[in-house]
SERO-4910 file (N, C-alpha, C, O; in steps of 0.05 Angstrom, whole numbers):
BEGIN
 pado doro    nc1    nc2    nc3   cac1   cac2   cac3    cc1    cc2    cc3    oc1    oc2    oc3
  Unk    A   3150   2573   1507   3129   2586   1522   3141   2606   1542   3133   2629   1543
  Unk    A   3156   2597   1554   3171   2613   1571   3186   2638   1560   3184   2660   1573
  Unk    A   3198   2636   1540   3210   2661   1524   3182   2685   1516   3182   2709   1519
  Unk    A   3163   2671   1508   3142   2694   1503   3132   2707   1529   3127   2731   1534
  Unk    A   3128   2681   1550   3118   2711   1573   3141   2722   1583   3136   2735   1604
  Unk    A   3169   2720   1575   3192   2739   1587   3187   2767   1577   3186   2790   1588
  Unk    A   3183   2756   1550   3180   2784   1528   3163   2801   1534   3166   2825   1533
  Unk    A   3135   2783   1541   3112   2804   1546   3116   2821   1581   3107   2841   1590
  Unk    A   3137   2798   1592   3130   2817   1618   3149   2844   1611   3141   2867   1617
  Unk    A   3176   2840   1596   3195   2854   1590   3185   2872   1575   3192   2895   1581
  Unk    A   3167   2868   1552   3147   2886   1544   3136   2910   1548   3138   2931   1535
  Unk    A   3114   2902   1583   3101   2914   1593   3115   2931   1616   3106   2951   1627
  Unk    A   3142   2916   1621   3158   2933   1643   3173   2961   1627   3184   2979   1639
  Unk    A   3171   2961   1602   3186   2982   1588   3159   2998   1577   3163   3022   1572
  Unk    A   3131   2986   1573   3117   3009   1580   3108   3023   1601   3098   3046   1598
  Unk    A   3110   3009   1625   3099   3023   1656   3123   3045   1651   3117   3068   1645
  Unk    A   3149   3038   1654   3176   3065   1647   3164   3086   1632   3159   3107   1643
  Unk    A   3155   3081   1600   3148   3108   1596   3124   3117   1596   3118   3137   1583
  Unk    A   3103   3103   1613   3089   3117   1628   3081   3134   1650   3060   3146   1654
  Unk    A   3108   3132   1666   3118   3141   1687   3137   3166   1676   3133   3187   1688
  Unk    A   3157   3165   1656   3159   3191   1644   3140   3209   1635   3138   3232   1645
  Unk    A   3123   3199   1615   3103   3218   1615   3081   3227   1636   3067   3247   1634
  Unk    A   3082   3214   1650   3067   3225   1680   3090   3249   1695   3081   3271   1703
  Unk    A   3113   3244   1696   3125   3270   1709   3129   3289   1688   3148   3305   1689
  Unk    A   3113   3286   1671   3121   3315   1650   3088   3320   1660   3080   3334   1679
  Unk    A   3077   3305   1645   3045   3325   1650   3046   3331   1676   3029   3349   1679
  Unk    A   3061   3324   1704   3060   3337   1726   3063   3363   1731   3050   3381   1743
  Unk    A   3094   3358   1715   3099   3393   1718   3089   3412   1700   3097   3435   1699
  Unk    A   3069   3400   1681   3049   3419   1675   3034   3441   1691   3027   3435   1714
  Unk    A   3028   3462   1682   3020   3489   1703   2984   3476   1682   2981   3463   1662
  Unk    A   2964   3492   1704   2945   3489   1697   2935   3509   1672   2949   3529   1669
  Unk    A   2912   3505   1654   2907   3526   1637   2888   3546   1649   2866   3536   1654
  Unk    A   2890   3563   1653   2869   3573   1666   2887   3614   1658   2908   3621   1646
  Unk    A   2862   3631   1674   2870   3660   1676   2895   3661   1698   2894   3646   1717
  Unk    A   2916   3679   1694   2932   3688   1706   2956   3655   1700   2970   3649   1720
  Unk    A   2958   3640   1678   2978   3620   1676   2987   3633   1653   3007   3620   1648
  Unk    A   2986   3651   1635   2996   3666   1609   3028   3659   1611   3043   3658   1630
  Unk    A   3033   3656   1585   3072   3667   1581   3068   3691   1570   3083   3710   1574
  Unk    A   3044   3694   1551   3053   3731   1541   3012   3736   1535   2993   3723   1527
  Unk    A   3020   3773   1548   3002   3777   1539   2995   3805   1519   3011   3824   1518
  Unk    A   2977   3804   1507   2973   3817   1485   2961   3841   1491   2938   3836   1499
  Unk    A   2967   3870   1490   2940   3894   1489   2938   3911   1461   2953   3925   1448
  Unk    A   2923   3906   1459   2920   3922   1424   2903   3946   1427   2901   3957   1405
  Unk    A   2887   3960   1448   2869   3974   1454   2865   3988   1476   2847   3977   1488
  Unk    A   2875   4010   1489   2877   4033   1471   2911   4035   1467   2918   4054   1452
  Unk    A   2925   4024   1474   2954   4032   1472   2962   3995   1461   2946   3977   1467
  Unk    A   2986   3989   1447   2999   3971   1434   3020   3960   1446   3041   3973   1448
  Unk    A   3018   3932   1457   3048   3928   1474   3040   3897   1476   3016   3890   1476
  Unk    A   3061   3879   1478   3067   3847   1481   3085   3853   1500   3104   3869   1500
  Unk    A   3075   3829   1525   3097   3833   1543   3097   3792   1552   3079   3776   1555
  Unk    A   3122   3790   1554   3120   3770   1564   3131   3767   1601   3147   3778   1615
  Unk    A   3113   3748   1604   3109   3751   1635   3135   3732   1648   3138   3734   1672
  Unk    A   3150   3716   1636   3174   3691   1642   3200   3721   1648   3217   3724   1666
  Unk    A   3195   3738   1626   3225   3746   1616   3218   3780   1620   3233   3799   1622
  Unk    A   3199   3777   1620   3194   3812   1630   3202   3826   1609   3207   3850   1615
  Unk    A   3206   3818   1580   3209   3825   1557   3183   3844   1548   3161   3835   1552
  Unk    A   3186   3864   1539   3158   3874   1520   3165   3896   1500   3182   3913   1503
  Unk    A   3152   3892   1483   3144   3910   1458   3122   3925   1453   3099   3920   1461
  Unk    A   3132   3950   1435   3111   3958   1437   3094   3954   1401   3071   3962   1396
  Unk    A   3110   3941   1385   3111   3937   1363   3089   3910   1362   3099   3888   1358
  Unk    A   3061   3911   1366   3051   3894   1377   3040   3880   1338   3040   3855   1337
  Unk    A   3034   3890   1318   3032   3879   1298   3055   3872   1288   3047   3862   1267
  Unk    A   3081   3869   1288   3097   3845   1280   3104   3828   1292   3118   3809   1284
  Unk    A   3093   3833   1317   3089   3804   1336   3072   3782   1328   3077   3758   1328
  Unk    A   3048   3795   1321   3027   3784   1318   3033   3772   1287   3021   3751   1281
  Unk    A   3050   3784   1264   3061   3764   1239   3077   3742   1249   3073   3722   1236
  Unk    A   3089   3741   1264   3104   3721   1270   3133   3726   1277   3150   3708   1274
  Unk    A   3141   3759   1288   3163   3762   1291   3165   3762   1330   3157   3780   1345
  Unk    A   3174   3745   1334   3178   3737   1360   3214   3732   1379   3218   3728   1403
  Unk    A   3236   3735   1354   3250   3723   1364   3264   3738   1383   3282   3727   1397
  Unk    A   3256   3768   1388   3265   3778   1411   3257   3764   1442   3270   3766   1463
  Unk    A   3234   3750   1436   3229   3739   1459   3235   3708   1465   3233   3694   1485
  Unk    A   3245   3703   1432   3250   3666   1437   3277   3673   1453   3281   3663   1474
  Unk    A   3297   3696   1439   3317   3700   1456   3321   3705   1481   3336   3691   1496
  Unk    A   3307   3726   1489   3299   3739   1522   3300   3708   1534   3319   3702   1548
  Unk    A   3279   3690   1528   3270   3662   1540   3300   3651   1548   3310   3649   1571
  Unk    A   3316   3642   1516   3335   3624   1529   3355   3646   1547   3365   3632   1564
  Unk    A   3362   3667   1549   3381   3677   1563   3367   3673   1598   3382   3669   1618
  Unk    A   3341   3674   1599   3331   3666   1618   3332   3646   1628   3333   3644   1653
  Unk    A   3333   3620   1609   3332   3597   1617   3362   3591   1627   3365   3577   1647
  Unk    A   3383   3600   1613   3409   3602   1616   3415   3605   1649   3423   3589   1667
  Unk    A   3408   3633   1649   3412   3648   1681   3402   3620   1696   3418   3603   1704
  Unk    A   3378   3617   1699   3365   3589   1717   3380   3569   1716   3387   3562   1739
  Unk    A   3386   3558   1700   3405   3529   1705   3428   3535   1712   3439   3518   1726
  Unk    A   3435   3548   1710   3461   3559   1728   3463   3559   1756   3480   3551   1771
  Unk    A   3437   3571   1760   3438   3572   1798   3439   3552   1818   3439   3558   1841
***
């Protein structure tokens, strides 16, 4: 009897842990809302993707929109690079 409520407290103490991880992630979640964007799109009257993290932009705004992005997946990590560094 004693071995099962070890387990269950041992159990429940290793889910409070990753509930407490997942609480400081959704923390440092930014809210969804206007003006929280990573990139924004203008297709009208002029063509340009800019992302707002990396200050990256194009003006090649339909192969962005296929799925060609990696100028900016790149821009991102060199960004992210510079930051952990500091």
């Amino acid at each position: 009897m004693a071995r099962t409520v070890l387990r269950s407290r041992l159990y429940e103490l290793e889910l409070s842990k990753k509930r407490q991880k997942l609480q400081a992630v959704e923390d440092t979640k930014m809210d969804i809302g206007f003006g929280s964007q990573i990139r924004s799109y203008v297709l009208h009257p002029y063509r340009m993707v800019k992302d707002h993290r990396t200050k990256n932009e194009t003006s090649n705004a339909d192969r962005v929109l296929d799925g060609d992005i990696e100028s900016f997946i790149y821009e991102y990590l060199v960004y992210r690079g510079v930051q952990s560094r500091k």
